[in-house]
Each structure stands twice: as structure tokens, then as C-alpha cells.
MARDOPA-893455 format. One record per residue (C-alpha): x negated, y, z; residue in three letters. Coordinates in steps of 0.5 Angstrom, whole numbers, plus 500, padded with zeros to 3 digits. Layout:
% residues N
XYZALA...
//
This chain:
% residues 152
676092449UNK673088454UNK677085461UNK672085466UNK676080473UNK672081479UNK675079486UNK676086488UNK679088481UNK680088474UNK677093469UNK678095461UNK673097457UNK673099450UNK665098450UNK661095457UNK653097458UNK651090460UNK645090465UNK641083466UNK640080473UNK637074476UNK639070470UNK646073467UNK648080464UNK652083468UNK656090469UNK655095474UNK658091480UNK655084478UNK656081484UNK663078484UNK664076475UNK666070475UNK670070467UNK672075463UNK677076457UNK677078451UNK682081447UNK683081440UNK685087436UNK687084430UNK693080433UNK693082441UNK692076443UNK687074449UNK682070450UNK680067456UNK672066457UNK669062463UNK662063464UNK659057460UNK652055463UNK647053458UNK640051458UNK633054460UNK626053460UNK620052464UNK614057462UNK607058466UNK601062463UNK595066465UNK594072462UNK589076459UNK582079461UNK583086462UNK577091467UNK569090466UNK564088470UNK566085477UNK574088477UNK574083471UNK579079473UNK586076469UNK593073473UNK597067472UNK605066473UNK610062472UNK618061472UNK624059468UNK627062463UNK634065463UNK640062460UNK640062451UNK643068449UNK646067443UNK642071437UNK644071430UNK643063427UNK638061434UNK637064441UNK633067446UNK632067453UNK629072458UNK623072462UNK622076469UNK616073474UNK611077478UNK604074476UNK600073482UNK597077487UNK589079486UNK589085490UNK596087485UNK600084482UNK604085475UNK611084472UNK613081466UNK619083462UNK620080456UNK625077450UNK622071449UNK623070440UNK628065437UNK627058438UNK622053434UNK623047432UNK618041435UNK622035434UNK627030436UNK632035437UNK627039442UNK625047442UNK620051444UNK620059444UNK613064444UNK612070447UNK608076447UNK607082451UNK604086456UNK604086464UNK607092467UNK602098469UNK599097476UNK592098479UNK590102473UNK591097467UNK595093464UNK594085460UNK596082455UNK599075455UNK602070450UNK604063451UNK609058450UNK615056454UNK616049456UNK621044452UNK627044455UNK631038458UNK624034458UNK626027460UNK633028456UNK
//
């Protein structure tokens, strides 16, 4: 069971659809959640659970070619990451930015893969994908993201 507190009221769920906005998953009414509470079945017992940030990382990118003769052209984009979204032994983060304009623009959506090691405590994450269908055609992009917390 999932208790879902919002300034205007409070909400049970036996199960929750969560969608992702602007960073953070989110019900229906995203606005105004600011904690939520999570009851046990095995012993009744609740658990109140802050939202706890966690870190993001920096990423920028140029997708690839995609069109012929004078429309071949690609974009660049670039953006933080959302928060770590815990993920089996690792975690994740999502990525949503508009590339740039060259008469369109395209969209990316993706899950970034599970954290890579790159030393001295640091880790990056690639992603590969596809741009969003605009002006008749798609690119493909992969890339890293930026370490976090570089000068830490």
C-alpha cells in the first residue's frame, strides 16, 4: 500500500502508475508531493520517507548524421541528468533535452545504462538511442555522461 501526502490531501494506493517529470517520478497530480509513506504489510507498521536528493550528471552530445546531399545535417544537445534512480546493485538516471534548432529540433528520452566505474570513487553512465521523428527522419546518438560531482 502506497500513502501519497499532497497539500490538498492525502491518497492510498494498493499500486501507484508513477510518471517522470522535470527530475522526480510523480503521480497524477505531481505538483505538491512532497513525502510519502510506506506501509508494511507484514507488521502495519509505517514508514515515513522524505524525498532524498541524490546526485546527477552533466552530459552533452552531437548526434549522428542522418539525410543526404545538402539536408545532411546532425544536432548537439546537452543538459543534466535526472536524479539516481536505484536500479538492482547500481542505478540509473534519466535523460530528457531538445537538441538544437536546424530548422527542427528533436527530442531525446532515454534511460541512461547502470554506473561505470572510472576511479577514485567516480562514475560515468553511456547512452544510446534514437532522436524523436521530426522533419522525416530520426538520428542516432550514443555518448557518455560527465562524472559527477567533478571537483569533489
Amino acid at each position: 500500500m502506497i500513502i501519497v501526502q499532497t497539500k490538498e490531501k492525502r491518497q492510498t494506493y494498493d499500486t501507484i502508475r508513477l510518471y517522470f517529470k522535470g527530475g522526480i517520478f510523480m503521480n497524477k497530480e505531481p505538483a505538491n508531493i512532497k513525502s510519502f509513506k510506506i506501509k508494511n504489510k507484514a507488521n502495519s507498521k509505517i514508514h515515513a520517507k522524505k524525498r532524498i536528493q541524490t546526485h546527477t550528471h552533466e552530459f552533452l552530445g552531437s548526434t549522428k548524421l542522418a539525410e543526404a546531399g545538402a539536408d545532411r545535417h546532425n544536432h548537439r544537445f546537452a543538459g543534466v541528468t535526472s536524479q539516481a534512480i536505484r536500479r538492482g546493485n547500481s542505478h540509473v538516471h534519466v535523460i530528457t533535452v531538445n537538441t538544437d534548432f536546424f530548422n527542427h529540433l528533436h527530442q531525446i528520452r532515454i534511460i541512461t545504462g547502470p554506473a561505470i566505474p572510472v576511479g577514485n570513487g567516480k562514475h560515468v553512465h553511456f547512452a544510446k538511442g534514437r532522436t524523436t521523428l521530426n522533419d522525416g527522419h530520426v538520428h542516432n546518438f550514443e555518448f557518455s555522461t560527465l562524472i559527477q560531482s567533478p571537483l569533489i
